[in-house]
N, C-alpha and C positions, 0 to 999 in steps of 0.2 A: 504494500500500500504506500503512494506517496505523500506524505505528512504536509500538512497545509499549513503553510503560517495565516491564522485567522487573523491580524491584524494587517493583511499585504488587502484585506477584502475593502469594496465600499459599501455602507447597509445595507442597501437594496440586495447586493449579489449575496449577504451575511441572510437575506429576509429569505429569499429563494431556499438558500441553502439548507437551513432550519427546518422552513417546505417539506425538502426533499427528504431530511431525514423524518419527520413525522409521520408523513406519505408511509416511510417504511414499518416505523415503531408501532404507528396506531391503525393503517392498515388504507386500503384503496379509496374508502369511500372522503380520505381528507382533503380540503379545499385551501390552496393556496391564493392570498389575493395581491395585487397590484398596488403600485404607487397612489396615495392621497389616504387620506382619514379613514381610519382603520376600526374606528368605535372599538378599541382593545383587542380588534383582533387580525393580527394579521396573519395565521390562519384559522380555519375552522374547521370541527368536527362532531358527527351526533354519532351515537351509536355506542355499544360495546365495544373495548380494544384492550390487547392482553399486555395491559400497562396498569402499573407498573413491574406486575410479575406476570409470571401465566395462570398460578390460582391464585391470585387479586386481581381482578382484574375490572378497572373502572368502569362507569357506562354513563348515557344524557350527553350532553351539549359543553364539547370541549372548545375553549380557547389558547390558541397558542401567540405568544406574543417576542419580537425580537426586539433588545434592546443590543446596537452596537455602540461601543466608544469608541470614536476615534485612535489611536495612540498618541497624534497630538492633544488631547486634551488636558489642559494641567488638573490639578489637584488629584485626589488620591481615589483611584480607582473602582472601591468599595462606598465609600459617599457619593458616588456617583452614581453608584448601582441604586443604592438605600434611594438617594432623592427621585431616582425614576421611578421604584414602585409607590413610593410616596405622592407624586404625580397622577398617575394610573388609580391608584385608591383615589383620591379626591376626586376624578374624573366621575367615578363610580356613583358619589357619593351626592353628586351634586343634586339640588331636586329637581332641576330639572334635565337630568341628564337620560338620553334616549338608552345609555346603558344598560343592559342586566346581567347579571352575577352568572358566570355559568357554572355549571357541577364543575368542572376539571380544566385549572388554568395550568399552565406550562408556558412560564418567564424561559426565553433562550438567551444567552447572551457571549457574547466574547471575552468577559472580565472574569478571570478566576477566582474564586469564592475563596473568603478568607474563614475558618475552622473554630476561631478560640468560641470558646461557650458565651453566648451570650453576646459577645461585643463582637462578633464576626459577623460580614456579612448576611453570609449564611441565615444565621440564626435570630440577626436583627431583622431580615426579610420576610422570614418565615412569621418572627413576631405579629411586624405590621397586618401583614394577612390573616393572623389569628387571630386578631381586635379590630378587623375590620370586616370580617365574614367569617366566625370559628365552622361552620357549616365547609363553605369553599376550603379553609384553610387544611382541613383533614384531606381534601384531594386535588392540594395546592403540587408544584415540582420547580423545579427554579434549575435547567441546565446550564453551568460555567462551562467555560472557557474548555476547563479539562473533559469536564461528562462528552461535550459535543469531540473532541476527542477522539473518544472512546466508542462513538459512537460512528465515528467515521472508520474506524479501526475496524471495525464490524461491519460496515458498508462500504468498503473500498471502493465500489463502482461509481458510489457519490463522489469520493476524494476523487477518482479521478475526472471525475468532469469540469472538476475544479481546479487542475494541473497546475492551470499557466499561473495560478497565483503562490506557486512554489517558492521558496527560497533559493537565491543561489546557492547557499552552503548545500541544503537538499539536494540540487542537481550534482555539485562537485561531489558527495558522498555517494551519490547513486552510478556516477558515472565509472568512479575509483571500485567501485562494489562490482561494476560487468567485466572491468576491463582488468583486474586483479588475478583474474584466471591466467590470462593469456601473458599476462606483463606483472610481473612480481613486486616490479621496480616503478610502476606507474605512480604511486605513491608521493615514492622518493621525486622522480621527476617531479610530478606535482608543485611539491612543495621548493624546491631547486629555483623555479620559474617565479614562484609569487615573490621568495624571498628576493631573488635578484631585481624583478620586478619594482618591489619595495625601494631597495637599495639604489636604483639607479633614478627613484623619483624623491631621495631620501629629504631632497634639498629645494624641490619646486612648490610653492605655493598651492 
């Protein structure tokens, strides 16, 4: 499988992507949607689907939602996550918001989940959702950065439709990995070429 650097994406191609793997998780009948006002969902799903185990397995009116960050963006990657479902809740909330609550939301996102109890995002996220729907929140999911991952790991046919937003170093390791059969030394070359390459720009602007 070729590994994706998910910050090389731009939203839209991060929203698709999400898509695609849901398509897989939760099964044929999920609906991915297009650029503009998404009412919380940018996809959608009704139905039973063998999520999140195969005997648990959820059912009614799924929302799935992508939240990408930039990697420019300053401040701390985790408040940023927190302030978007905070947004999304008041959207909810509002009275007169044409919103309704589905059985089963699934936050996607590119920011990796931070773990400590309580002050992580994880756990702050999961909060908000409990006091803001404890209903939804038992069949709340929130995918970082890693989980989609893992789940591309599993669905390789996705990563690769997603190729060209590989990394170089990806390419140089995948390259060095076919040609290591045949050339032992391709390596060493390799590395021969950057380093002089280096050295002979050691001093240009």
């Amino acid at each position: 499988m070729k590994d994706l650097s998910l910050d090389q994406l731009e939203p839209h191609t991060f929203e698709h992507l999400v898509n695609e793997l849901a398509l897989q998780v939760l099964g044929a009948g999920h609906t991915g949607f297009g650029p503009g006002p998404d009412g919380g969902r940018d996809g959608y799903f009704q139905g039973t689907a063998p999520y999140p185990s195969n005997t648990e397995c959820w059912d009614g009116v799924w929302y799935i939602q992508s939240k990408y960050r930039r990697p420019s963006t300053t401040g701390s990657p985790h408040a940023w996550l927190v302030d978007q479902v905070k947004d999304e809740i008041a959207e909810f909330r509002k009275p007169d918001s044409r919103r309704k609550w589905p059985d089963n939301w699934i936050i996607a996102t590119n920011v990796d989940l931070s773990a400590s109890p309580d002050q992580g995002s994880f756990d702050r996220v999961q909060e908000l959702v409990r006091k803001a729907n404890r209903k939804v929140s038992r069949r709340f999911a929130i995918w970082g950065g890693s989980k989609i991952s893992a789940l591309l790991n599993e669905y390789p046919r996705i990563a690769d439709r997603y190729g060209h937003f590989i990394t170089p170093g990806h390419v140089l390791s995948a390259l060095m990995q076919t040609l290591n059969e045949d050339r032992p030394s391709f390596e060493q070359i390799v590395q021969v070429l950057v380093v002089r390459g280096l050295g002979e720009h050691e001093h240009a602007r």
